[in-house]
C-alpha positions in Angstrom: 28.2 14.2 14.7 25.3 15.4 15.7 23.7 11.9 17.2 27.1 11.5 18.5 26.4 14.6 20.9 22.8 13.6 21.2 24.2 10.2 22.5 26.5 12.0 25.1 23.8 14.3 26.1 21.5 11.3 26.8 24.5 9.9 28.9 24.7 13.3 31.4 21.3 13.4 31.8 20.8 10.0 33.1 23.9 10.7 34.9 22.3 13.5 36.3 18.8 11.8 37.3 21.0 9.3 39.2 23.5 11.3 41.1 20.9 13.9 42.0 18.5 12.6 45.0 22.2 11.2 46.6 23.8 14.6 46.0 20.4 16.5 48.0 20.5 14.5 50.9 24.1 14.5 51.3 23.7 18.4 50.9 20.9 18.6 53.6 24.1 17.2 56.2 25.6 20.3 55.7 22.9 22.3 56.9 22.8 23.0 61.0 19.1 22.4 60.8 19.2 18.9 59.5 20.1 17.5 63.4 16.9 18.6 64.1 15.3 16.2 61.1 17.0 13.5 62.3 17.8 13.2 66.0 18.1 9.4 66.4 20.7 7.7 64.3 18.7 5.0 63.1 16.8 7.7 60.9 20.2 8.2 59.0 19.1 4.9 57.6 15.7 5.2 56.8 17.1 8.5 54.5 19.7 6.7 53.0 16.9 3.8 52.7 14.4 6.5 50.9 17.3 7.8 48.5 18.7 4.8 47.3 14.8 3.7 46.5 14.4 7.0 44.6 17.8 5.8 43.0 16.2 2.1 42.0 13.2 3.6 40.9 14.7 5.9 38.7 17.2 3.1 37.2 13.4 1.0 36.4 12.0 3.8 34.5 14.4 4.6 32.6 14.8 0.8 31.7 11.6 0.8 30.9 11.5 3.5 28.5 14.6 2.3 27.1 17.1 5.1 27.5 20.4 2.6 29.1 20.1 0.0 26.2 23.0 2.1 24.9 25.3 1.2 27.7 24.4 -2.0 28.6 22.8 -1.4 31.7 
């Protein structure tokens, strides 16, 4: 049982790691002072741009290290 929950455990945290920089910069919309960061709308898309890098990036290391052979991914 107890690499079963080590398994899972592995599972949330990657979760986590991934979800993460997409959950803070949809947070940061939320925030009055945010239409200040970005006045022009084409800077939406350089954010979302810079996120979903962070996103890929993360995805590669953890390939790398070997922590989604579990799942396939």
């Amino acid at each position: 049982m107890n690499a079963k929950t080590n398994a899972v455990m592995q599972l949330f945290s990657i979760l986590a790691f991934l979800t993460f920089p997409l959950m803070l910069y949809t947070a940061l919309f939320t925030v009055d002072a945010v239409a200040s960061a970005f006045p022009q709308p084409e800077e939406f898309w350089i954010g979302f741009g810079v996120v979903l890098l962070i996103t890929i990036v993360t995805i590669y290391i953890f390939k790398r290290k070997g922590l989604l052979q579990d799942w396939g991914i």
